[in-house]
C-alpha angles and dihedrals in degrees: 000000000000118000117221123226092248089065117067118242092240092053090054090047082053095052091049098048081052095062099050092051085056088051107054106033122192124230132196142155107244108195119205126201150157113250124200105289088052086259109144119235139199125202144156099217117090102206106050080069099099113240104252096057090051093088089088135046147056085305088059099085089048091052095042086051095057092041093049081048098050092042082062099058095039095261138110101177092178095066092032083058090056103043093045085048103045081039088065101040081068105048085056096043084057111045081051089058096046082047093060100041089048079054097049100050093047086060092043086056094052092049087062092054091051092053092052092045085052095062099032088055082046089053089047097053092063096054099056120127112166143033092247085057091043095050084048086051096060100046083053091047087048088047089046086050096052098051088047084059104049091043084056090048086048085048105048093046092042083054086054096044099056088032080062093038090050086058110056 
C-alpha cells in the first residue's frame, strides 16, 4: 500500500494497523457475576466466579461436556468434589470441636483440683505450729498461685479460641 502525498503518513500507519488487528482477532470468555455487596462484576477468569452463579453463561456447555462425559462414565466429579470437600470441612470442623471440649473439661477438671487444694491449704493454715511449717506453707501457697495463674492463661486463651471457633 503506497501512501499518497495528500494523506498524511500517520493517517496511512493508522489504516494499516487497522488491518492487522482485523487479521488476527482475539478471542476471550469474559464471566459476569454478581459479588457480596449485589456489584456486578466482569472478569476473564473463570474461577474467581463463585460456584453457585456458574450454572449460566458462555462456560455452561464446557462444563456440561465434561459432566455428560463423566455421567457416562458413573461419575459427576463436580458434585463428588463438593461432597468430598464439604465432608471434610466437617471433619475438620469436628475434630476441632472435640478438640476444644476435651480441652474444656480438662480445664474444668483442673478447676476442681485447685478448689480442693484450696481448702485443704485453709485447713492447713490453721493447723501450723512452728516457723519450719509455716516456711513450708508458703512454698505450697507460691506453687498454688502459679497454677492458679497458668489455669487462668489456658483459660483466657481457650475462651479466645471457641469464641474464634464460634465465628467461622
Amino acid at each position: 500500500m503506497r501512501c499518497s502525498k495528500k494523506i498524511s503518513s500517520g493517517f496511512c500507519w493508522f489504516f494499516i494497523l487497522l488491518f492487522f488487528i482485523n487479521i488476527f482477532p482475539v478471542q476471550g470468555d469474559v464471566y459476569k457475576y454478581r459479588d457480596k455487596n449485589g456489584d456486578i462484576v466482569y472478569t476473564n477468569d473463570l474461577t474467581k466466579v463463585p460456584l453457585e452463579q456458574r450454572q449460566s453463561g458462555p462456560f455452561m456447555k464446557e462444563i456440561q461436556q465434561y459432566q455428560d462425559s463423566e455421567k457416562k462414565r458413573g461419575k459427576n466429579p463436580l458434585i463428588e468434589d463438593r461432597e468430598k470437600t464439604q465432608q471434610n470441612k466437617n471433619v475438620q470442623f469436628e475434630k476441632k470441636r472435640k478438640a476444644l471440649l476435651e480441652r474444656k473439661a480438662a480445664l474444668a477438671d483442673e478447676l476442681k483440683k485447685l478448689q480442693a487444694k484450696k481448702s485443704v491449704l485453709e485447713k492447713e493454715n490453721k493447723t501450723l505450729k512452728t516457723a519450719e511449717h509455716r516456711k513450708a506453707f508458703v512454698k505450697k501457697v507460691e506453687n498454688y498461685n502459679k497454677r492458679i495463674d497458668l489455669y487462668n492463661k489456658e483459660k483466657e486463651a481457650l475462651d479466645k479460641e471457641i469464641e474464634k471457633f464460634n465465628q467461622e
